[in-house]
C-alpha positions in Angstrom: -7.3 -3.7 -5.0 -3.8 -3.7 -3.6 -1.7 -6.7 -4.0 0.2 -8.5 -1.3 1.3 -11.6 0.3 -0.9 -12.6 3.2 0.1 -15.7 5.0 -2.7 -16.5 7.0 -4.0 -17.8 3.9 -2.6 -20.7 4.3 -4.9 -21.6 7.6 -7.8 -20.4 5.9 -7.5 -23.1 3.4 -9.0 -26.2 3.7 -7.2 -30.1 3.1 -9.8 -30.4 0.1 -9.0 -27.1 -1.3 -5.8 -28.4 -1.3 -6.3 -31.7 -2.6 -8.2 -30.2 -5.8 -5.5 -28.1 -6.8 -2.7 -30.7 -6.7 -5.1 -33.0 -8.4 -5.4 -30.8 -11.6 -2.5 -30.4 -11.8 -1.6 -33.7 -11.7 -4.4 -34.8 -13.9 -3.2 -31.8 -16.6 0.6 -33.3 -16.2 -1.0 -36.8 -16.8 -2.9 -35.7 -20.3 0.4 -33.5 -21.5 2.0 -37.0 -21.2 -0.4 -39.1 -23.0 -0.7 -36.4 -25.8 3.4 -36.6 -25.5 3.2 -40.3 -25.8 0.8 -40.0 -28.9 1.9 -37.1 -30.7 5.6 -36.2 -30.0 7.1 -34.0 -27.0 6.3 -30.2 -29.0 2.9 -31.3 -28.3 3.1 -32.5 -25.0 5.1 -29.8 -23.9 2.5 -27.3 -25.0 -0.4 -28.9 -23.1 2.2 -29.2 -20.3 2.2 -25.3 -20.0 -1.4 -24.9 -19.7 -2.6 -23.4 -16.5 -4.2 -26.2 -14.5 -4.5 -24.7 -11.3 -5.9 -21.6 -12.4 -9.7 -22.7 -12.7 -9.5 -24.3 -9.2 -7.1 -21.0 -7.8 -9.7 -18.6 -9.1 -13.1 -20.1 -7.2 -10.9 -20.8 -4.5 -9.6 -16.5 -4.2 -13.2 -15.7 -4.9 -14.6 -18.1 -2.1 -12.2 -16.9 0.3 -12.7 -13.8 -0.3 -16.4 -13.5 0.2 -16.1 -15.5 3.1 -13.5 -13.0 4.6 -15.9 -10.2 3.8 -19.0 -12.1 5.0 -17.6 -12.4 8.7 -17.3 -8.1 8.7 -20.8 -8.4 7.8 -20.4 -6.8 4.4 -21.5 -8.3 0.9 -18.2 -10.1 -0.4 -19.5 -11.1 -4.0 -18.2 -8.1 -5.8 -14.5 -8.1 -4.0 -14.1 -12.0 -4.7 -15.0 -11.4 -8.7 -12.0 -8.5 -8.6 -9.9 -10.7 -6.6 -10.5 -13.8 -9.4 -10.2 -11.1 -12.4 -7.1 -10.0 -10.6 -5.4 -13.5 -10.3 -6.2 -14.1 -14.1 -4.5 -10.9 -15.5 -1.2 -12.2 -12.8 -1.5 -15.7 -14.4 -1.8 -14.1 -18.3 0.9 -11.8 -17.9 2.8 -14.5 -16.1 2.1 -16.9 -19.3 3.6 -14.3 -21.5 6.9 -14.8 -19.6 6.9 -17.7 -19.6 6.7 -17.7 -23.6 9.8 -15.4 -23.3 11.1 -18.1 -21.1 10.4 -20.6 -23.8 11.9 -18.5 -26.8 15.0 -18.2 -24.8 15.6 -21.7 -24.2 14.5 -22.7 -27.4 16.6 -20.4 -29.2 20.0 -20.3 -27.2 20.0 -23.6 -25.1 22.5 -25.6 -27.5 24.8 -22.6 -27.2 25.8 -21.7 -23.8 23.1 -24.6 -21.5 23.0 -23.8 -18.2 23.8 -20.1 -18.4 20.8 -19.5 -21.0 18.6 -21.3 -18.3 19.3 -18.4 -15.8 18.9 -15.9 -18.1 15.8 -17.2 -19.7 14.5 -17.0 -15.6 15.6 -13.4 -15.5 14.1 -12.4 -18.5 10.7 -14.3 -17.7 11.0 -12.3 -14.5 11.5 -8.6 -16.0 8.8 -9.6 -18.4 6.4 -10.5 -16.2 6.9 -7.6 -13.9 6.9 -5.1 -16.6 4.1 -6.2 -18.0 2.6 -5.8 -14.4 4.0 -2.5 -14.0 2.9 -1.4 -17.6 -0.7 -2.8 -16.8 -1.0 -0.4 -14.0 0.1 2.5 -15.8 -2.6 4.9 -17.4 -1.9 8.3 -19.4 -3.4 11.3 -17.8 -6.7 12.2 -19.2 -6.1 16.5 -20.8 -7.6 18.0 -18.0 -11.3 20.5 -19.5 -11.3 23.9 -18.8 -14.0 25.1 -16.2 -16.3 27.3 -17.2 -17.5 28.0 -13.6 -21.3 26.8 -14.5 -22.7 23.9 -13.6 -23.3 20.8 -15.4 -27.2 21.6 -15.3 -26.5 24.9 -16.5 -24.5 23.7 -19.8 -26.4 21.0 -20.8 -28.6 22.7 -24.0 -32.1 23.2 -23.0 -35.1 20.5 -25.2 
């Protein structure tokens, strides 16, 4: 599956759609508060990171997705599951950094403030993106010798 940007997205949308993903979000933002309120910012601030949008995101990709395949006439069910799976290994390595974010700030923010806050972004970034990259990358398999016969012909006889 190759990864992109496609804007027409946005049309294909609907207001609902929408509508549910700000309202997780705003409902996960609401609870981080409350457990803020009850239990000190730490844990706030840890519920606060969780991924609210990402159950809503993921039905919503895989919806679209067999809908865009339905109207070729072709079975989308299979495409939409990759294209969900696919948006949760973006959002996991995404997560991890924004933990590298998190060390960062947590680590150096008393020091040098707003300077730290750029470099924490940059090193979320790289990490990220290298984590992408690295996700892609696979080791050749050793290549077997041909013996010139055929699988049939190898395979011992019963």
């Amino acid at each position: 599956m190759i990864v992109d940007v496609r804007l027409s997205a946005i049309r294909e949308t609907a207001w609902y759609e929408y509508l549910l993903r700000f309202g997780l979000g705003g409902a996960a933002t609401v609870v981080a508060g409350l457990i803020a309120h009850a239990w000190g910012p730490g844990y706030g601030g840890s519920f606060l990171a969780f991924p609210a949008i990402f159950s809503a995101s993921a039905t919503l990709i895989e919806k679209h997705e067999e809908r865009r395949k339905a109207r070729l006439g072709l079975c989308g069910s299979e495409r939409g599951r990759s294209a969900a799976a696919l948006d949760a290994i973006g959002a996991a390595l995404g997560s991890v950094g924004l933990m590298a974010f998190g060390a960062m700030v947590s680590l150096f923010t008393a020091d040098l403030g707003l300077w730290i806050l750029a470099a924490a972004i940059l090193v979320w970034a790289v990490t990220a993106s290298a984590l992408w990259a690295l996700r892609q990358w696979r080791p050749r398999k050793a290549l077997r010798p041909r013996t010139g016969k055929s699988r049939a012909a190898r395979r011992p006889s019963q």
